[in-house]
C-alpha positions in Angstrom: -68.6 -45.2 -11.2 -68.0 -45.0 -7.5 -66.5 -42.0 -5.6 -63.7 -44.1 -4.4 -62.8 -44.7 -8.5 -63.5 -41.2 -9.4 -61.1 -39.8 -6.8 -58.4 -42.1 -7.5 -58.7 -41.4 -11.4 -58.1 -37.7 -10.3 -55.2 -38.3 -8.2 -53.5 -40.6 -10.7 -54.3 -37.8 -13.4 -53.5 -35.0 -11.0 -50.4 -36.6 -9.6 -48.4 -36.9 -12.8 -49.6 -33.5 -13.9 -48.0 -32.1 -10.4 -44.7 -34.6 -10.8 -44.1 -33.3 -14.3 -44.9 -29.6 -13.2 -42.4 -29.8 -10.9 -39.9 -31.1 -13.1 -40.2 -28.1 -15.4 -40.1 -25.4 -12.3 -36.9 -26.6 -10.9 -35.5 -26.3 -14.0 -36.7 -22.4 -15.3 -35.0 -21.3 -11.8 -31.8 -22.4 -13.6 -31.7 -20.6 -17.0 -30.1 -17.2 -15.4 -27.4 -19.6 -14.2 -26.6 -21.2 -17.3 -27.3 -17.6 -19.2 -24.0 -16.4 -16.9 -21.9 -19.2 -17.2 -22.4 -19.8 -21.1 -21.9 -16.1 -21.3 -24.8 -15.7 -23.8 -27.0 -12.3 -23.7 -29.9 -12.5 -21.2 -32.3 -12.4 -25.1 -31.0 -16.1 -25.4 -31.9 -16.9 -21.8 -35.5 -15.4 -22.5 -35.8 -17.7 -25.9 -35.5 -20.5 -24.1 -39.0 -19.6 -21.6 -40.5 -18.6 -24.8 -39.7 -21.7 -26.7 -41.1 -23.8 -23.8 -44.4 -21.6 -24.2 -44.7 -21.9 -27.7 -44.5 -25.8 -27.6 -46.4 -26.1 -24.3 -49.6 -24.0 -26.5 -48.8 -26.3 -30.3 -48.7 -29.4 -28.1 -51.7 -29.4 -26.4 -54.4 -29.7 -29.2 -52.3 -32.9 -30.4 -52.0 -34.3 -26.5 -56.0 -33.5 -26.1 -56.8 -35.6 -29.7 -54.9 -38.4 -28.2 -56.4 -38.3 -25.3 -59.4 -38.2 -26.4 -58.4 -41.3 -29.0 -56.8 -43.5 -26.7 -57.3 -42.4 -23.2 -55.4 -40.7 -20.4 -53.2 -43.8 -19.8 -51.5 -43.7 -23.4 -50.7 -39.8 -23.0 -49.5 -40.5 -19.2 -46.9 -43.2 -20.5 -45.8 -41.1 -23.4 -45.6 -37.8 -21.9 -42.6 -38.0 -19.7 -40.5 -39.9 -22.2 -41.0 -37.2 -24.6 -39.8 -35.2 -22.0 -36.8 -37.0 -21.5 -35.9 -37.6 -24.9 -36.0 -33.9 -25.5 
């Protein structure tokens, strides 16, 4: 494998990694928001960070096994739909 491939693997890999991680920060910066104007108990507001955790730490063995199954492509295609849906 060239370098040329091997740093464009990366930054493909890398890239959507970033892309998706920014999805998820601009939207943590919201939950005091919606906490106030649902007018829910700041508890609620801190259930929904530690729901994200939780499924961020169940769903990564599963993600690796695919990965490791099919490749990074099939996991890349998937992930953001998932995200999406949910």
């Amino acid at each position: 494998m060239r370098l040329g491939q091997s740093i464009r693997g990366l930054s493909t890999l890398y890239g959507a990694s970033l892309t998706l991680s920014f999805g998820h920060g601009m939207a943590i910066p919201t939950i005091p928001l919606m906490v106030e104007h649902f007018d829910i108990s700041v508890f609620w507001g801190a259930q929904i960070i530690t729901a994200w955790a939780i499924g961020a730490l169940l769903g990564t063995p599963p993600a690796g096994m695919i990965t490791d199954r099919f490749g990074a492509r099939v996991p890349l295609l998937i992930g953001p739909f998932l995200i999406m849906a949910a």
